[in-house]
N, C-alpha and C positions, 0 to 999 in steps of 0.2 A: 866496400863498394866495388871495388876495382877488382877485387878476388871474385866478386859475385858475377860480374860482367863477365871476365873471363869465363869461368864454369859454363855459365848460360851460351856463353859461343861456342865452347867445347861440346857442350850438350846437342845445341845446334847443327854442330856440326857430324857429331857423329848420328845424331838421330832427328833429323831436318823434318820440320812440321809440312803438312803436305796438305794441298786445298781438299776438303773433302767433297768437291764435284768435279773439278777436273783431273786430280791427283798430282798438279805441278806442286813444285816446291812454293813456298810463302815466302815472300822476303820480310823483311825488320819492319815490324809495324802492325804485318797480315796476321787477320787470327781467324780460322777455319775457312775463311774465303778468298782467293787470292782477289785482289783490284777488277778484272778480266771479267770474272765468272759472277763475280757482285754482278758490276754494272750491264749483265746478260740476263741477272736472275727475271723471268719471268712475272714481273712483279702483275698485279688484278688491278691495283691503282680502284677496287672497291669503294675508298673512304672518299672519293670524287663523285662516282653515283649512288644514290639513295637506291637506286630501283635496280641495284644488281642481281647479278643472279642467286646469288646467296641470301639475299634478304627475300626474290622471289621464292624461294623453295619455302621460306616459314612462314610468308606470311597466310592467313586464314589456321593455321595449324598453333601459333602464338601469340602474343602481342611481342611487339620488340620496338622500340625507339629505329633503333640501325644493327647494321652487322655489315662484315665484309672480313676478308682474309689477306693477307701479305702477297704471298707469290703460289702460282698454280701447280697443282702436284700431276705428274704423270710419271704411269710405271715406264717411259718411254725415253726422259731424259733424266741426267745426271744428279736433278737438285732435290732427285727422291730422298738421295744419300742422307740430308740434312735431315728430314724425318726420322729414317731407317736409323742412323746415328744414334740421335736424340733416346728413340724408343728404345730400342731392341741393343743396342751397342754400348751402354754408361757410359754415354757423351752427354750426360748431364746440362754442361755447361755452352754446351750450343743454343740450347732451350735461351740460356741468360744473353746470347749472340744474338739471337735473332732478335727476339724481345726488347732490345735496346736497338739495334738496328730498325725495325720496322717501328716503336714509335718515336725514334726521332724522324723518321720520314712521313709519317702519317699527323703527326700532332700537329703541325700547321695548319692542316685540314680543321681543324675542330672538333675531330672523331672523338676524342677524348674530353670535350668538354660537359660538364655537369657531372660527369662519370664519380661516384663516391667512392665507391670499392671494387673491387677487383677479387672473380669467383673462378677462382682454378673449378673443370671440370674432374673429380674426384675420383679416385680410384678406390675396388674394395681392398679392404685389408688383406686379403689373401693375393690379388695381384701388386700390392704396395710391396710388401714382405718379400714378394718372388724377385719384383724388380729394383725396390731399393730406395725408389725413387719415385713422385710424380710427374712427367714429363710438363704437363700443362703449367705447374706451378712454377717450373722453372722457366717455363716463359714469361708467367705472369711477375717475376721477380725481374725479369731484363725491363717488362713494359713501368714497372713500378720504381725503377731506378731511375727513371729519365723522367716520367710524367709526376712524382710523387705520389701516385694515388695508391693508398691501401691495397694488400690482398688480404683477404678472410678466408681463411682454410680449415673452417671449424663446424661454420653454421650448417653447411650441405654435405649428406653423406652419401654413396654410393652403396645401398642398403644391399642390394642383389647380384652376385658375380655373375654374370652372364657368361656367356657362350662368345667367342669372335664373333666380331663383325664381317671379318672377310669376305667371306665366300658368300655373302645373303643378300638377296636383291633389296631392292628399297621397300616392301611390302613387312617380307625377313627382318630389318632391321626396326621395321617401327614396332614390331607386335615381339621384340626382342628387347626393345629400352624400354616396355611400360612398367612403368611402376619400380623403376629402378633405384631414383632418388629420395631423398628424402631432407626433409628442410628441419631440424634440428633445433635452430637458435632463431626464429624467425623476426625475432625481436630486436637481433642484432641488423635484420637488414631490412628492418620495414622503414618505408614511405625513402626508400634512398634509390638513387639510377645504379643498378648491378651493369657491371661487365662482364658477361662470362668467357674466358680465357679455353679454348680449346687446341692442340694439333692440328686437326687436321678435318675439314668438311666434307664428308659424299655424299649421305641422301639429308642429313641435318637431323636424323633421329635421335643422336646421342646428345646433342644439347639442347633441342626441343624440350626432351626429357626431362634435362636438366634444367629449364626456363620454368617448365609446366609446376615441379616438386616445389620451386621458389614459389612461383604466385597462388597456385593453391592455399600458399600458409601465408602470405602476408603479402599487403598493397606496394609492391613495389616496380618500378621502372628497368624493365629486360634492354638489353643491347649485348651482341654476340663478335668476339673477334677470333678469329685463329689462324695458326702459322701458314697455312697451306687447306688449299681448298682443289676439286678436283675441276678439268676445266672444260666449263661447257658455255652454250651461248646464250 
């Protein structure tokens, strides 16, 4: 124990963990976020209003109980990083950060209750393969450590590789997620309250999509959360 202590300080100290939004160093304790840049993050405080913006954009386009998102995403400040990270960078384990972070602060609320399982938004096999990893799921692994509730990563699949979302307007992107998903085990999730777990929100086409494949195939109860949403009024 004492040998491991050591190493881990030498570790520390030759190669000191750095917040990954403001780029300070961490002290004993911090892990990806320094104390400072937390208690700044942007947070939507969504699971307070029902009639957010986020639940606006789906509603007539879904059914959904609720939704709302952690903290607001812009290309403009630094807490893009925690996305960009996540995705693009195998920071894997930020996904499990956030995820335990936002639902100990949101579970008060009762956002989480009735909730039976927990639906990572799905990736295809050819971008699984490329990247390694599900980002979504590894969220939905932080929110399922703190709340207990199940993830299912079986029943819905991501039938169609699309194109980025990037560069496409909201128009672009809806007529880009049709018929994307596909509901697989729908027996495993019928007559139960689904959570579906996404990154990150812009025009709400990619998890509509994914709400729409679930209820098409069996009677069940939609609710949407994810890491970051983009911010508007």
């Amino acid at each position: 124990m004492i040998l491991k202590k050591w190493i881990d300080g030498l570790l520390s100290l030759l190669f000191p963990q750095t917040c990954v939004v403001c780029g300070g160093r961490l002290a004993e304790g911090e892990k990806y976020l320094c104390i400072e840049c937390n208690m700044k993050m942007p947070r939507t405080h969504d699971e307070l209003h029902p009639d957010n913006y986020m639940a606006r954009m789906l509603w007539g386009r879904i059914e959904i109980e609720r939704a709302g998102a952690f903290f607001f995403y812009s290309k403009n400040n630094n807490y893009k990083h925690l996305l960009h990270d996540l995705k693009y960078h195998n920071q894997k384990e930020i996904g499990v950060y956030i995820g335990r972070l936002m639902s100990s602060e949101i579970e008060p609320s009762g956002f989480f209750g009735g909730i039976d399982c927990l639906v990572p938004v799905p990736l295809h096999n050819k971008r699984y393969k490329k990247r390694g990893y599900n980002q979504s799921e590894w969220i939905a692994k932080g929110i399922s450590q703190i709340t207990n509730i199940p993830i299912d990563t079986t029943s819905v699949i991501r039938a169609v590789n699309t194109s980025t979302q990037t560069k496409k307007n909201a128009t672009e992107r809806a007529e880009n997620m049709k018929n994307v998903f596909k509901c697989i085990h729908p027996e495993a999730l019928a007559k139960k309250h689904i959570l579906i777990i996404d990154d990150v929100f812009t025009t709400g086409a990619t998890t509509a999509s994914c709400a729409i494949a679930i209820q098409k195939s069996t009677k069940t109860k939609i609710s949407i959360y994810t890491m970051s949403r983009v911010q508007k009024a």
